[in-house]
C-alpha positions as CSV (number, residue, x, y, z in Angstrom):
1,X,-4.7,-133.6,6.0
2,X,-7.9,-135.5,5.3
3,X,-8.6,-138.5,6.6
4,X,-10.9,-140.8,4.9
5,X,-12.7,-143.6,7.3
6,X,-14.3,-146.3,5.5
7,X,-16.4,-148.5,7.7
8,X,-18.5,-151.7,7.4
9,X,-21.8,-151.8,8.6
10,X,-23.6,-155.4,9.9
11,X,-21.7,-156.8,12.5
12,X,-19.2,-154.2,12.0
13,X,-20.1,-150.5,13.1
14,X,-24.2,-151.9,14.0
15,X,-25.3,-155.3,15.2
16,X,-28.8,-156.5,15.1
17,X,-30.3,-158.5,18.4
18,X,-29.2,-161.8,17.1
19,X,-25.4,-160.2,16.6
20,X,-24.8,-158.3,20.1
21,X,-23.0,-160.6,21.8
22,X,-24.2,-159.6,24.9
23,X,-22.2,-162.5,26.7
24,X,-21.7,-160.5,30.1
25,X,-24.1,-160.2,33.1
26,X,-27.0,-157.9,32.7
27,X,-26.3,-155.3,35.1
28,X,-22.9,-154.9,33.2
29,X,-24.1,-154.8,29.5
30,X,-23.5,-151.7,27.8
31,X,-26.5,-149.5,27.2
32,X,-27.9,-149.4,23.6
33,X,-28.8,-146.9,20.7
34,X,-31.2,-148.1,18.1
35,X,-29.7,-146.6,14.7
36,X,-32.2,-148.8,12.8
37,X,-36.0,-149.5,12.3
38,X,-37.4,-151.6,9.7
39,X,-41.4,-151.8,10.0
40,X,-42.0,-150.1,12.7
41,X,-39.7,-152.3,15.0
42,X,-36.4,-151.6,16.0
43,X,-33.2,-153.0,14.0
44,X,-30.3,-152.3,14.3
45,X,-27.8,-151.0,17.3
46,X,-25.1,-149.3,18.6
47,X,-23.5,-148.5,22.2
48,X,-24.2,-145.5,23.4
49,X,-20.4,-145.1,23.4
50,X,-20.1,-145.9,20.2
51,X,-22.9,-143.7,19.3
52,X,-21.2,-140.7,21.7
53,X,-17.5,-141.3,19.6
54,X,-18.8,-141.6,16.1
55,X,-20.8,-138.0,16.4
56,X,-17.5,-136.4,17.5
57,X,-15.9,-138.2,14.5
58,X,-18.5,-136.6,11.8
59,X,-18.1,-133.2,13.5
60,X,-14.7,-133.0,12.3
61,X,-14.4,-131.1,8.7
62,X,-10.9,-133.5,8.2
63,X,-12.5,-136.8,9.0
64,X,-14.7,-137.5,6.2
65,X,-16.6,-141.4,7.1
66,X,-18.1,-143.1,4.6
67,X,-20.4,-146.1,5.2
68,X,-19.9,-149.0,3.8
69,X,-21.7,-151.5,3.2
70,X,-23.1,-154.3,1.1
71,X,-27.0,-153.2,1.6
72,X,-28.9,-151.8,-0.9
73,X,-29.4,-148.2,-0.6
74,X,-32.9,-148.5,0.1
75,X,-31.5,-150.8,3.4
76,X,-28.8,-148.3,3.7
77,X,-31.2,-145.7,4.1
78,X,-33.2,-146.8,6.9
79,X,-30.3,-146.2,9.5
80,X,-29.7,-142.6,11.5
81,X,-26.4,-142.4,12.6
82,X,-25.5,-140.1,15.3
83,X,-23.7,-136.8,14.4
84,X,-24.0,-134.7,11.1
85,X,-25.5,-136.1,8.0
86,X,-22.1,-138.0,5.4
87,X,-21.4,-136.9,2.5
88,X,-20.4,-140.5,0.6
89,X,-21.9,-143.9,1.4
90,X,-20.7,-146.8,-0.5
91,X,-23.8,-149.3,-1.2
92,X,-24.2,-153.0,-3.0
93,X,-20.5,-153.6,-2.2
94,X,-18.9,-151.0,-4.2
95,X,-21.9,-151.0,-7.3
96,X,-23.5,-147.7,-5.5
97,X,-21.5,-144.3,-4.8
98,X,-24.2,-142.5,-3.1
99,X,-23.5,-138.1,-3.2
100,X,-25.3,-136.4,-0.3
101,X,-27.7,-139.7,-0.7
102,X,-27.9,-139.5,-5.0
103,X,-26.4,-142.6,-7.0
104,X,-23.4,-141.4,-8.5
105,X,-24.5,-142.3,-12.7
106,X,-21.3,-141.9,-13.5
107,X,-19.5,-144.4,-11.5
108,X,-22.6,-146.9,-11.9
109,X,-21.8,-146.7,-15.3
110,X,-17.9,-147.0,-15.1
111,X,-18.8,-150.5,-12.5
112,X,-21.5,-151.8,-15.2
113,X,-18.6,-152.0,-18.2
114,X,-16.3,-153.6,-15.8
115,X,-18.7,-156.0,-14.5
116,X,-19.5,-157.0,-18.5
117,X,-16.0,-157.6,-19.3
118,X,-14.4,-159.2,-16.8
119,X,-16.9,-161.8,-14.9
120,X,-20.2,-164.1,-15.9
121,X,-23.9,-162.2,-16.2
122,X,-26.0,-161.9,-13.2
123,X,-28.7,-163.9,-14.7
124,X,-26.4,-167.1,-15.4
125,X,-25.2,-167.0,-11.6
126,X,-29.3,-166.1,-10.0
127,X,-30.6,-169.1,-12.6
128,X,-27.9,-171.0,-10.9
129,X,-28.4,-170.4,-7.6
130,X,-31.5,-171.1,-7.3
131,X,-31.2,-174.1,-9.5
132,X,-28.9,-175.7,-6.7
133,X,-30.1,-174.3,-3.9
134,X,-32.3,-177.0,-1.5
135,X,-35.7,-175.5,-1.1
136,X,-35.1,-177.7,2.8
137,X,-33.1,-174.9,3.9
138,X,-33.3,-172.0,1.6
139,X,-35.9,-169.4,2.0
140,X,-35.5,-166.1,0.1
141,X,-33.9,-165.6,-3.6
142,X,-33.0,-162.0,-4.1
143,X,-31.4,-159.6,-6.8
144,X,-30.0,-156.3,-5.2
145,X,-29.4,-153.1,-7.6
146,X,-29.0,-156.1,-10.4
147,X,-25.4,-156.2,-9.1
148,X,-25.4,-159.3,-7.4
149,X,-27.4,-162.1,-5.8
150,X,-27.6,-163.3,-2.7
151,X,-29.9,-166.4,-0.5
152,X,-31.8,-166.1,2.9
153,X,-31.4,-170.0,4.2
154,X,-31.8,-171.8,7.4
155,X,-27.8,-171.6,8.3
156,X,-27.3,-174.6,10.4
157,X,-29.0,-176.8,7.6
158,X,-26.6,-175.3,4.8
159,X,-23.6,-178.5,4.2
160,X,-19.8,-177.3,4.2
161,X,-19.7,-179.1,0.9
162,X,-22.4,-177.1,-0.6
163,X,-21.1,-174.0,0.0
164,X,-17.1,-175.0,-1.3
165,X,-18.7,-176.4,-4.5
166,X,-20.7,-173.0,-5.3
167,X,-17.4,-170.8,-4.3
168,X,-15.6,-173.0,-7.1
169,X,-18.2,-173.0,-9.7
170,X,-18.7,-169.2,-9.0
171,X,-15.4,-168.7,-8.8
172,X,-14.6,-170.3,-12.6
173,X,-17.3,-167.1,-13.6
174,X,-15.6,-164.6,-11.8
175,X,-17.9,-164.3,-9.3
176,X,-17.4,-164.5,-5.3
177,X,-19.0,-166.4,-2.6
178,X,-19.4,-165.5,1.4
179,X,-21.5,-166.2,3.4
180,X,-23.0,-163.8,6.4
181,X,-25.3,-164.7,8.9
182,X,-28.3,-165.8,7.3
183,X,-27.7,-164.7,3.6
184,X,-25.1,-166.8,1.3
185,X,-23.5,-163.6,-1.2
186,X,-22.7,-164.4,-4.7
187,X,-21.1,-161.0,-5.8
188,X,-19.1,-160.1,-8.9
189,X,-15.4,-159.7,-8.0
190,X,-14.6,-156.6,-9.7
191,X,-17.5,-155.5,-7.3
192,X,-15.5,-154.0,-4.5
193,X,-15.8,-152.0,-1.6
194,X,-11.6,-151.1,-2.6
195,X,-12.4,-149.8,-5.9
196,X,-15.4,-147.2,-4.2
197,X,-13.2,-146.2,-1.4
198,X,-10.9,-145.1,-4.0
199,X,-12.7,-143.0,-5.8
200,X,-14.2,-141.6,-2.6
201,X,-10.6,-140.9,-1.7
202,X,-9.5,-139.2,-5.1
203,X,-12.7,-136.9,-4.5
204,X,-12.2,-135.6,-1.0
205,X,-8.2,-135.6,-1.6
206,X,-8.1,-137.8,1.5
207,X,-4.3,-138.3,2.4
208,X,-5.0,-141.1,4.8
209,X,-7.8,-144.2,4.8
210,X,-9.3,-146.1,7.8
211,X,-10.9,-149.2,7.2
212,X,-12.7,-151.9,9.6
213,X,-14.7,-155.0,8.3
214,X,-15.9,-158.5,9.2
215,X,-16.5,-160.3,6.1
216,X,-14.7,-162.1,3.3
217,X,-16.5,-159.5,1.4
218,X,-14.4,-157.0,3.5
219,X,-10.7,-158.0,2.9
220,X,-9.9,-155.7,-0.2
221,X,-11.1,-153.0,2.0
222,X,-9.2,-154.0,4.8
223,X,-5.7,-154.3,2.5
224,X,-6.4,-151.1,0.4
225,X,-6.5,-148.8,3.1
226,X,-3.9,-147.1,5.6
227,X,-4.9,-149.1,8.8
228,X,-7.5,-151.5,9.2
229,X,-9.5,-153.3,11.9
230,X,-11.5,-156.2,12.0
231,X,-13.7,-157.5,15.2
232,X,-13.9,-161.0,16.9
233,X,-16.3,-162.4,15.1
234,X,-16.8,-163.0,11.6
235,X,-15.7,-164.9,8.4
236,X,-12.4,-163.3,8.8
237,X,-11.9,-164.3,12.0
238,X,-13.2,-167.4,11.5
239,X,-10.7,-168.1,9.1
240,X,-7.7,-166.3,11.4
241,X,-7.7,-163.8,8.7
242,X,-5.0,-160.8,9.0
243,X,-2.3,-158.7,7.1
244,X,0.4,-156.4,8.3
245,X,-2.0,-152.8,8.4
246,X,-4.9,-155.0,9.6
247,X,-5.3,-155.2,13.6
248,X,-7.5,-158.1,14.9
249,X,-9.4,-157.5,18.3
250,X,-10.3,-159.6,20.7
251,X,-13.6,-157.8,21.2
252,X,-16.6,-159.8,20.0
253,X,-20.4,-158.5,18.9
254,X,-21.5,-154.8,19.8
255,X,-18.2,-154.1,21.9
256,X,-16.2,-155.1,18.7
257,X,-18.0,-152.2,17.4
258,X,-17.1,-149.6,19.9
259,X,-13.7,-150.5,20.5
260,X,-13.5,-150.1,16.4
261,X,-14.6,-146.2,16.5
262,X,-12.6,-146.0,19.7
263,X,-9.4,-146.9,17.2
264,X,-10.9,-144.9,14.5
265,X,-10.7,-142.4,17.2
266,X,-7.4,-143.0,18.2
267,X,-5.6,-143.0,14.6
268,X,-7.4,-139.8,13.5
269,X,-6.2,-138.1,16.8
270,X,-3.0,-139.5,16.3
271,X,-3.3,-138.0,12.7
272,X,-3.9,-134.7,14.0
273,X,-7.0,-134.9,13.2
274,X,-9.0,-134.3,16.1
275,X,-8.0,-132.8,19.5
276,X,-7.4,-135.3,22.7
């Protein structure tokens, strides 16, 4: 048996400074692993726990994880996880299939004649965004992997009604709106993290799939695989999101994190996949 673990990055399986959650006393907070630097200064962080539980995951030949994430693959890239080097990483929200860290031309090009026929062009929905966008609280306008589009704005000064009118004029177009942290995400719906797990799946003959995830972004990865987790925190838990194979924990910020590779753990052993 093969099993296939399929994991969410940001505020998921890593947590920047501004994400830990370190709500406890100091002498109790967990110590830290830096998995991350982006110019020269630290990024991004796991427990050392974590850390300790995900090596002994990658070690495994039948436990094949697979990052996955909504970065580019140039942001992918700058993390070093702990343990041996993955095989798969799924970038841009399903657009990238990354093979031993090569794009995969053949799925781009299987995700580019989807994306024509079924939803709006990226250049309508970018023109539009920043077209309604208030210069007050918005301050980046980016195009990743020209998949998608996505704002760096002032959160707090974003309005609720904003936000509900984009999801409806974007959703007319086939497109999808969530918002994480600091960046509002207007991303294709055929564009899925489900879709790449998939195909990850039919490659390794993986007979079993683990998913965990925050974000709205994250639900048709949650529901597509075997058993899921979600932390906390998060637009799905904002929302009270869950479905039958999807377990919501109570843990919040970077414990959320290690209690989700502690469950990864847990099924794979339960799986027979690793020894206890």
């Amino acid at each position: 048996m093969t099993v296939l673990v399929a994991s969410d990055l940001d505020r998921t399986l890593i947590y920047s400074t501004a994400a830990l959650g370190l709500t406890m006393p100091d002498p109790e907070a967990p110590r830290l692993l830096c998995v991350e630097v982006h110019e020269s200064k630290p990024l991004s962080y796991m427990t050392e726990t974590a850390a300790a539980l995900l090596a002994r995951l990658t070690e495994d030949p039948g436990v094949v994880l697979v990052p996955t994430t909504t970065r580019t693959r140039k942001q992918y890239q700058r993390i070093r996880f702990p343990g041996r080097p993955v095989p798969y990483a799924i970038c841009a929200n399903g657009g990238q299939l990354l093979v031993d860290g090569v794009p995969d031309r053949d799925w781009r090009r299987q995700v580019a004649a989807r994306l024509a026929e079924e939803c709006a062009p990226l250049e309508e929905v970018s023109r539009h965004l920043v077209a309604v966008a208030d210069p007050v609280w918005l301050r980046k306008t980016r195009v990743a992997e020209d998949l998608f589009a996505y704002l760096v704005v002032e959160r707090d000064l974003v309005p609720e009604e904003w936000l509900k009118s984009l999801a409806e004029w974007a959703e007319a177009r086939g497109w999808t709106v969530s918002l994480q942290g600091r960046k509002i995400y207007a991303v294709p719906r055929p564009l899925t993290k489900s879709a790449a797990m998939r195909e990850v799946a039919r490659r390794t003959g993986a007979t079993a799939t683990l998913a965990a995830g925050d974000s709205l972004l994250d639900a048709d990865l949650l529901l597509a695989a075997d058993a899921a987790w979600r932390p906390g925190h998060g637009e799905l838990a904002d929302v009270g999101w869950t479905a039958p194979s999807v377990t919501a924990l109570p843990e919040a910020g970077v414990l959320a994190g290690e209690e989700i590779v502690r469950a990864f753990t847990r099924e794979a052993r339960r799986l027979g996949r690793l020894d206890a």
